[in-house]
N, CA, C and O atoms as a printed pandas DataFrame, in Angstrom:
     atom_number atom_name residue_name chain_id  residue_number  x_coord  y_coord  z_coord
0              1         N          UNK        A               1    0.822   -1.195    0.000
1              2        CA          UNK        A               1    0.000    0.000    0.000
2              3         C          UNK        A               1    0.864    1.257    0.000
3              4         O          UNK        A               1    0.568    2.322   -0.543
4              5         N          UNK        A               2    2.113    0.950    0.771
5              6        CA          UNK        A               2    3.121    2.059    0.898
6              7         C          UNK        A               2    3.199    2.872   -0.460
7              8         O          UNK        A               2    2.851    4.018   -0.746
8              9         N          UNK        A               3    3.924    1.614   -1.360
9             10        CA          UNK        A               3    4.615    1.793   -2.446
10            11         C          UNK        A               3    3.422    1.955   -3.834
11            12         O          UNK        A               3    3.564    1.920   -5.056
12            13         N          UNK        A               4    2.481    2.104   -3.115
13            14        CA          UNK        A               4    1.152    2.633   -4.608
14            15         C          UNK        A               4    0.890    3.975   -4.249
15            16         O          UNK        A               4    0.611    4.659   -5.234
16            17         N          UNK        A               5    0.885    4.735   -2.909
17            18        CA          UNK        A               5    0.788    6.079   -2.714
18            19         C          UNK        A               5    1.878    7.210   -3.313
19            20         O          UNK        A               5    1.642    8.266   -3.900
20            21         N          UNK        A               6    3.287    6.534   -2.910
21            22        CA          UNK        A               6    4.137    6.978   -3.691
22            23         C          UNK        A               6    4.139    7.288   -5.273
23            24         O          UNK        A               6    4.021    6.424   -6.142
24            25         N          UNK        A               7    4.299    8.715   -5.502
25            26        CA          UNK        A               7    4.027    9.217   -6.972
26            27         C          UNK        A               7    5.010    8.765   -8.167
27            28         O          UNK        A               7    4.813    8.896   -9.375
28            29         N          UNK        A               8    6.148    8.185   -7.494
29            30        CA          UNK        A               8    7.222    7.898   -8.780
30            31         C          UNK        A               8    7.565    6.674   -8.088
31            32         O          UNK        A               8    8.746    6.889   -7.814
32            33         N          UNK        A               9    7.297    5.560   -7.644
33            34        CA          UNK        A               9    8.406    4.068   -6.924
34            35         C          UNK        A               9    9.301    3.937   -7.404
35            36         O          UNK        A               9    9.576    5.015   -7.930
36            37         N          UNK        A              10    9.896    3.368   -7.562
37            38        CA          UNK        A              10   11.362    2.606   -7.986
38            39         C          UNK        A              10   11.545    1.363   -7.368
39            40         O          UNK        A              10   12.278    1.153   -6.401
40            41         N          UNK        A              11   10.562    0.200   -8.213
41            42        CA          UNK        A              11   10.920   -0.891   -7.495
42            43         C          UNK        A              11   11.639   -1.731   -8.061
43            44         O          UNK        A              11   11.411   -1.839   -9.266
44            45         N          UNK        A              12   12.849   -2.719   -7.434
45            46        CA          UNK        A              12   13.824   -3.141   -7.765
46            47         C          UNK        A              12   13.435   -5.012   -7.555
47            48         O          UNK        A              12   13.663   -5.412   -6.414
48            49         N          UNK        A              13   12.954   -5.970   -8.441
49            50        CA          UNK        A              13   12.820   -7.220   -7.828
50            51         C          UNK        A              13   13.951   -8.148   -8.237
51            52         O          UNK        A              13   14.086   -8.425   -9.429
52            53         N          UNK        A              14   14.832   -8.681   -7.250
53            54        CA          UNK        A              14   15.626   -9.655   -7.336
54            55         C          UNK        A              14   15.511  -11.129   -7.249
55            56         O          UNK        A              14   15.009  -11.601   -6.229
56            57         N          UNK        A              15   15.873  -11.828   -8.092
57            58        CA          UNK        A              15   15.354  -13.162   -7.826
58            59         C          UNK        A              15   17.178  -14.346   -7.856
59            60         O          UNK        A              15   18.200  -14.370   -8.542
60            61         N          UNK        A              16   16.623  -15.104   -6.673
61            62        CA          UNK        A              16   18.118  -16.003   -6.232
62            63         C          UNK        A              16   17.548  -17.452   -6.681
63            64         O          UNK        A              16   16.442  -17.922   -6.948
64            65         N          UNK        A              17   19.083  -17.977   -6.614
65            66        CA          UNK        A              17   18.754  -19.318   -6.615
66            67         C          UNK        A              17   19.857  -19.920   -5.467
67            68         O          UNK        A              17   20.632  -19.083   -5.006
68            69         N          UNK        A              18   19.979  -21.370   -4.960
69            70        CA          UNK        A              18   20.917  -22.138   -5.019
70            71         C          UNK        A              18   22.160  -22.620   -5.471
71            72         O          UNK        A              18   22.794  -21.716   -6.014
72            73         N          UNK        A              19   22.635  -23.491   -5.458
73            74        CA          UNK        A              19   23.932  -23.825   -6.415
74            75         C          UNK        A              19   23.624  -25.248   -6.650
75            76         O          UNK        A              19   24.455  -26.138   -6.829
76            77         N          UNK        A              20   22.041  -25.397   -6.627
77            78        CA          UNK        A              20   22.002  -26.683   -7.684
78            79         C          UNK        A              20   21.586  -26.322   -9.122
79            80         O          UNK        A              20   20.919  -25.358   -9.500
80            81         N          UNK        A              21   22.049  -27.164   -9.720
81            82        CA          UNK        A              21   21.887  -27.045  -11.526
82            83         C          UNK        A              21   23.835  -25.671  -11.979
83            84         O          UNK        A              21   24.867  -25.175  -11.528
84            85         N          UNK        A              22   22.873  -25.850  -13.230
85            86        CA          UNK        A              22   24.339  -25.285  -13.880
86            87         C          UNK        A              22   23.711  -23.477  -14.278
87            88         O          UNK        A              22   22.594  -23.058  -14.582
88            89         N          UNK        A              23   24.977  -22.827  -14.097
89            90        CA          UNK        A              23   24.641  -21.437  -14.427
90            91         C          UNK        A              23   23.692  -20.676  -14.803
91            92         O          UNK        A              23   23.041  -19.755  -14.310
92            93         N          UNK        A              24   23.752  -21.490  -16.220
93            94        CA          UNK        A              24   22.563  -20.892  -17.245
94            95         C          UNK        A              24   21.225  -21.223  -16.685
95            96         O          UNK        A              24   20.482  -20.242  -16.713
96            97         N          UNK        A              25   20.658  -22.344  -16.164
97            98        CA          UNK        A              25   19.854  -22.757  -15.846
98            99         C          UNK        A              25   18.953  -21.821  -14.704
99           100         O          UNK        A              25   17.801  -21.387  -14.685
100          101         N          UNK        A              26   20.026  -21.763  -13.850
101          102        CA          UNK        A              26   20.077  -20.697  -12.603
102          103         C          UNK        A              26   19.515  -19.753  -12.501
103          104         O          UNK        A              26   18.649  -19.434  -11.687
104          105         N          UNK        A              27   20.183  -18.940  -13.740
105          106        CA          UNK        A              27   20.183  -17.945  -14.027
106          107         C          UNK        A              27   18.503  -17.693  -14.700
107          108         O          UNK        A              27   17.811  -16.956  -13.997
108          109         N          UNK        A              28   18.130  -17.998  -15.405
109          110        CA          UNK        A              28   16.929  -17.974  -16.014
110          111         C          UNK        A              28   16.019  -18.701  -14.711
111          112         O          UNK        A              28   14.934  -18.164  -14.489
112          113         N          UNK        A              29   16.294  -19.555  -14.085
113          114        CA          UNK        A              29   15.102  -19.950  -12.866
114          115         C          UNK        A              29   15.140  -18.117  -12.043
115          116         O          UNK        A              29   14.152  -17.385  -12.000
116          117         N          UNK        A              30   15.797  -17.946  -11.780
117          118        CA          UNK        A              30   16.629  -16.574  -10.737
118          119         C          UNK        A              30   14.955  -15.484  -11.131
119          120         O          UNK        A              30   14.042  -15.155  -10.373
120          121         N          UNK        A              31   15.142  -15.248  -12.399
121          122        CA          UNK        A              31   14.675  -14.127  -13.327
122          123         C          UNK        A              31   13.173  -14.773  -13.740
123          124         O          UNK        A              31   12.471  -13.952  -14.331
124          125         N          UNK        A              32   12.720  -15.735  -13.592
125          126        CA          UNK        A              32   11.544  -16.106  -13.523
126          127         C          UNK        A              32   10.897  -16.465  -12.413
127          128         O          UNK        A              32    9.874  -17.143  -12.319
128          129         N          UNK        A              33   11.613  -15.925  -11.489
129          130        CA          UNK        A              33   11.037  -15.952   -9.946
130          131         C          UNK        A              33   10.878  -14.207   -9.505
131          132         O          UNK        A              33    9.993  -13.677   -8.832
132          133         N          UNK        A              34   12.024  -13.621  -10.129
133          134        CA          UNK        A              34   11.591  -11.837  -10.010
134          135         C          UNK        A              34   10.446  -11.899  -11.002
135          136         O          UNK        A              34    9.518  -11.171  -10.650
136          137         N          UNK        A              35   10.217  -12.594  -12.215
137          138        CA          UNK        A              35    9.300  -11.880  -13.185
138          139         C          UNK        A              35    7.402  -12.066  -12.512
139          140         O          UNK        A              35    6.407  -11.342  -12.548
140          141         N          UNK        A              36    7.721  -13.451  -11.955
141          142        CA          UNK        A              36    6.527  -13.760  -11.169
142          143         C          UNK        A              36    6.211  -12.921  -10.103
143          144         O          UNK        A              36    5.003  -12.711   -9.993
144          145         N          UNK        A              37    7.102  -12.247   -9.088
145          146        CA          UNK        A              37    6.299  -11.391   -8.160
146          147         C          UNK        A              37    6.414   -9.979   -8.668
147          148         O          UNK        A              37    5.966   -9.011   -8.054
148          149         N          UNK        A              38    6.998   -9.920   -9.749
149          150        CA          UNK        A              38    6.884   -8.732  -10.515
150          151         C          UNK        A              38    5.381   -8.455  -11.132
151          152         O          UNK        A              38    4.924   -7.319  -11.261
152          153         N          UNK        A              39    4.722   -9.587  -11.472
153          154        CA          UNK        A              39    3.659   -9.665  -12.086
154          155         C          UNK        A              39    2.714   -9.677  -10.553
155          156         O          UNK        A              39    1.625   -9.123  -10.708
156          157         N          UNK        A              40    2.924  -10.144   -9.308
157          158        CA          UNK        A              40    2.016  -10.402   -8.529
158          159         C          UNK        A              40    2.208   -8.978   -7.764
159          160         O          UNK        A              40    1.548   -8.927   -6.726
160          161         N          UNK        A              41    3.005   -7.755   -8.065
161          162        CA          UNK        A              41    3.083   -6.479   -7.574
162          163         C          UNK        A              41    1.783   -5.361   -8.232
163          164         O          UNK        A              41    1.146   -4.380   -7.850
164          165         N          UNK        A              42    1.899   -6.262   -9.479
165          166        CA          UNK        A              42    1.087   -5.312  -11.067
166          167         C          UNK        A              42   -0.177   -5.544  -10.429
167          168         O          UNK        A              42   -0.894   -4.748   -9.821
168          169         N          UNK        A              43   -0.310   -6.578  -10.629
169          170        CA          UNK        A              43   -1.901   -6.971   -9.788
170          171         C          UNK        A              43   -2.180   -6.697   -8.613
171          172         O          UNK        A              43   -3.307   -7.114   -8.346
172          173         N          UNK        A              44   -1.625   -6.120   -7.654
173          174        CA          UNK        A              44   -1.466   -5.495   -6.791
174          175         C          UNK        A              44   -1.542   -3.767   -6.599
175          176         O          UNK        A              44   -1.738   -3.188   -5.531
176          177         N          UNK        A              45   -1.284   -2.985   -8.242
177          178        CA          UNK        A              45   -1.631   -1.764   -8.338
178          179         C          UNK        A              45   -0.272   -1.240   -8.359
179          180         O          UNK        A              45   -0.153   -0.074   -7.982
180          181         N          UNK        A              46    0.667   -1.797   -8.685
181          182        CA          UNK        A              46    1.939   -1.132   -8.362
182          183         C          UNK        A              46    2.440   -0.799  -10.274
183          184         O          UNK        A              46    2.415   -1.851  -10.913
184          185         N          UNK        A              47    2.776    0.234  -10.978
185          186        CA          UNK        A              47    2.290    0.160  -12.748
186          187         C          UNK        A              47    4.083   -0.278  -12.728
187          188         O          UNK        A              47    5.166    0.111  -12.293
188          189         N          UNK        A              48    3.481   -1.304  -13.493
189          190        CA          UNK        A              48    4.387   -1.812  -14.466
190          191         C          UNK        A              48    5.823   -1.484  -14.809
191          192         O          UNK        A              48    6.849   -2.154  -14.683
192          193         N          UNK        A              49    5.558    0.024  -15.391
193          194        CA          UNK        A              49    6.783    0.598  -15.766
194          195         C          UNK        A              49    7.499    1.255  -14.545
195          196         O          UNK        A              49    8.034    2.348  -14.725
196          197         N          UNK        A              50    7.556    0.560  -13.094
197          198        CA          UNK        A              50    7.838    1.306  -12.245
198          199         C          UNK        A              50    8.361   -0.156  -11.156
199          200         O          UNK        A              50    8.167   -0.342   -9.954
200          201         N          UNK        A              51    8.988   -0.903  -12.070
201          202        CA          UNK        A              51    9.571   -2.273  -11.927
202          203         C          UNK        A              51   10.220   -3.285  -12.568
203          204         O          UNK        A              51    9.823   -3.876  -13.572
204          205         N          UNK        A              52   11.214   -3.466  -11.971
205          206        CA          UNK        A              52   12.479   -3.661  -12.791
206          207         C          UNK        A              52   12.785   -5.284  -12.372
207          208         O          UNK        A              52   12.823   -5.517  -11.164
208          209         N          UNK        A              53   12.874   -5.746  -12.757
209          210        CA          UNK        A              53   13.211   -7.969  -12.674
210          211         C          UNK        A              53   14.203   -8.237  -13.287
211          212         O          UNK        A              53   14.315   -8.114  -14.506
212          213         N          UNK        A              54   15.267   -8.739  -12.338
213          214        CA          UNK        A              54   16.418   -9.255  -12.629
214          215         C          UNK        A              54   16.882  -10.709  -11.663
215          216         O          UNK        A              54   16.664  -10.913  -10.468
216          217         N          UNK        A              55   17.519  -11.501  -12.569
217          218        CA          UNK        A              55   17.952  -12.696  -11.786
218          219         C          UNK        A              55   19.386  -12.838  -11.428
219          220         O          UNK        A              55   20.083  -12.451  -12.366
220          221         N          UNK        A              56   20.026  -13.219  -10.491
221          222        CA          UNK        A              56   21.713  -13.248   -9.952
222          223         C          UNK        A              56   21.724  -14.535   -9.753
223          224         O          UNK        A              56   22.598  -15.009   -9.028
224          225         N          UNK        A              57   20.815  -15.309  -10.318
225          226        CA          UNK        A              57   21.289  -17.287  -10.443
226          227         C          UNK        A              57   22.000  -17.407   -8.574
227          228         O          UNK        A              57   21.496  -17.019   -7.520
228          229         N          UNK        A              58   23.148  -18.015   -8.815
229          230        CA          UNK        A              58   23.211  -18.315   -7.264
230          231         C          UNK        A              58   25.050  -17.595   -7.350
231          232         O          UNK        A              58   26.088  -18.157   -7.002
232          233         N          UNK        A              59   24.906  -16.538   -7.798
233          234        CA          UNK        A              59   25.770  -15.349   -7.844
234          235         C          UNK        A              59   26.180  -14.806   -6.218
235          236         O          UNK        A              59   27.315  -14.855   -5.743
236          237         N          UNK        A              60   24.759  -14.204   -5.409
237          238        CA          UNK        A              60   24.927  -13.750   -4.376
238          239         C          UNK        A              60   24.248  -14.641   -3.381
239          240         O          UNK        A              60   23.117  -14.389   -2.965
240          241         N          UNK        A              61   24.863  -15.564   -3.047
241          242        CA          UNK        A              61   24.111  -16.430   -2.195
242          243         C          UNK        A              61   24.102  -15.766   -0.512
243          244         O          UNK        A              61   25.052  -15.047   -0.201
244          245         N          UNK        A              62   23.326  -15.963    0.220
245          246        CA          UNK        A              62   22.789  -15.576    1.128
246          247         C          UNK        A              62   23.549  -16.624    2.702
247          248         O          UNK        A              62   24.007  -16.215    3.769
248          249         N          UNK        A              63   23.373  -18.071    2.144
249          250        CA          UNK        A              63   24.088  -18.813    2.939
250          251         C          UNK        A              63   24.907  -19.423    1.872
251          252         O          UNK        A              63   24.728  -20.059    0.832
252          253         N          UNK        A              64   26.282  -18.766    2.864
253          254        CA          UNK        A              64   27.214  -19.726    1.389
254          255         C          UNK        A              64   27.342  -21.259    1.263
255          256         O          UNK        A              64   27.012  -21.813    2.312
256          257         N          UNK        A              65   27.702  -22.056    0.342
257          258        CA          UNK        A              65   27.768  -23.238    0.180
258          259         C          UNK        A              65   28.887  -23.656   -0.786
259          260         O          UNK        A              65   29.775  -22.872   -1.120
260          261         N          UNK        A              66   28.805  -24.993   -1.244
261          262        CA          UNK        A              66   29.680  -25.022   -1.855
262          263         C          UNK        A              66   28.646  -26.124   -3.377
263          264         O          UNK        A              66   27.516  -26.567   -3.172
264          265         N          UNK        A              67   29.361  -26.309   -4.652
265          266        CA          UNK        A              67   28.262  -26.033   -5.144
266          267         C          UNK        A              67   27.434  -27.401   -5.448
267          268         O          UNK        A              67   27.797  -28.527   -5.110
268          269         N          UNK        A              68   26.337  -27.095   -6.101
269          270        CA          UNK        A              68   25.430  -28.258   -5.680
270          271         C          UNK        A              68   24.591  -28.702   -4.627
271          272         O          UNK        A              68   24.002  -29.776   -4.500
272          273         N          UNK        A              69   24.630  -27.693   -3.881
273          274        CA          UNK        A              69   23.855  -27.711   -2.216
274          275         C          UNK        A              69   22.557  -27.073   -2.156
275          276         O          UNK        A              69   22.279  -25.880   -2.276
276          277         N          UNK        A              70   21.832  -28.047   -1.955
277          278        CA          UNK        A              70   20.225  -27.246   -1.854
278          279         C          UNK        A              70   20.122  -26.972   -0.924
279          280         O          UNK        A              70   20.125  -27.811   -0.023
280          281         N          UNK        A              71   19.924  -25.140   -0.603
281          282        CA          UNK        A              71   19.768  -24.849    0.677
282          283         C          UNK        A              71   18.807  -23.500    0.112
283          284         O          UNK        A              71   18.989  -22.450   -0.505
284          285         N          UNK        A              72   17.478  -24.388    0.858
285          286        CA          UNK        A              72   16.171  -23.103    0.555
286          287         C          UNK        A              72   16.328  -21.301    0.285
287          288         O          UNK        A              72   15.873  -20.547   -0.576
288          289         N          UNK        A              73   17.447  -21.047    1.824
289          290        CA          UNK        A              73   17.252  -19.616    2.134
290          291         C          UNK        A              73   18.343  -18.813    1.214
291          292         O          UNK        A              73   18.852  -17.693    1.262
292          293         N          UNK        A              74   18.456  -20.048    0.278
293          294        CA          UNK        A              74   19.419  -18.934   -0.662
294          295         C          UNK        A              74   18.340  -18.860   -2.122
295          296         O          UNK        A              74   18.581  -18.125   -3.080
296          297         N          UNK        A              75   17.016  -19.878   -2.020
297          298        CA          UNK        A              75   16.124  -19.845   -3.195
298          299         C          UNK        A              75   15.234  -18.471   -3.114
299          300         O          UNK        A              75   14.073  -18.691   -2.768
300          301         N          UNK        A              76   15.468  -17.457   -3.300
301          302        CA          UNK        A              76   14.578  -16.164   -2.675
302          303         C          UNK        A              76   14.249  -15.478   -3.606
303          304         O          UNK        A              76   14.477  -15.732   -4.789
304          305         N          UNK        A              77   13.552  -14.329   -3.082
305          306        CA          UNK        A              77   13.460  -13.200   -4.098
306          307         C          UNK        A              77   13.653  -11.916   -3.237
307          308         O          UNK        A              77   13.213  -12.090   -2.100
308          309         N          UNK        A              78   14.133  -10.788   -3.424
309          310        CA          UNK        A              78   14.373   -9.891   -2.486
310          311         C          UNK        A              78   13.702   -8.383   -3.634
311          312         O          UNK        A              78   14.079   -8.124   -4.776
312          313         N          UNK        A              79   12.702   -7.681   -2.846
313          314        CA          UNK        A              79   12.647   -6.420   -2.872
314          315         C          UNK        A              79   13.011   -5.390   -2.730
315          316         O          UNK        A              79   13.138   -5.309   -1.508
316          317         N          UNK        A              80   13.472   -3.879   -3.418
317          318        CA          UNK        A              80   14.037   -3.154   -3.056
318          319         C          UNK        A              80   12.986   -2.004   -3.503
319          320         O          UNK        A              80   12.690   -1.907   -4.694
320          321         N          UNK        A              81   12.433   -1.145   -2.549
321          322        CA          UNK        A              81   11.824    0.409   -2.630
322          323         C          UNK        A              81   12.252    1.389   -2.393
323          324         O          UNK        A              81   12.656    1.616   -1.253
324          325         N          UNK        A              82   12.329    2.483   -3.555
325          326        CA          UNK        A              82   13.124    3.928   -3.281
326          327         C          UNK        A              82   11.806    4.631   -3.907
327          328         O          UNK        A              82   11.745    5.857   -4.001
């Protein structure tokens, strides 16, 4: 509700993965996990052109690992509002 009152947002959606599977793979799961709550923001009232979806595959992992390790809290998506 915050971020629909606001006259200009700047919302930033990040999407993570793990270090199971290979790069490419990652990488495109990553970015179809921002594009999905990107879409569940729209429907939400937040316009479109005021949101940005990008994936970092398992680039910035959250809990580090080593690779091949399924560990949920690095499968995320993270928001950013300015």
């Amino acid at each position: 509700d915050e971020t629909k009152r606001r006259p200009a947002p700047e919302v930033t959606v990040i999407g993570h993965t793990d270090t199971v599977g290979d790069q490419a793979g990652n990488d495109a799961l990553s970015l179809q996990r921002a594009e999905k709550l990107r879409d569940m923001l729209v429907t939400m009232g937040i316009p479109a052109t005021s949101i940005r979806a990008v994936g970092r595959g398992s680039r910035e992992l959250l809990v580090p690992t080593g690779p091949g390790v399924d560990e949920p809290r690095n499968r995320r998506v993270e928001v950013g509002v300015r």
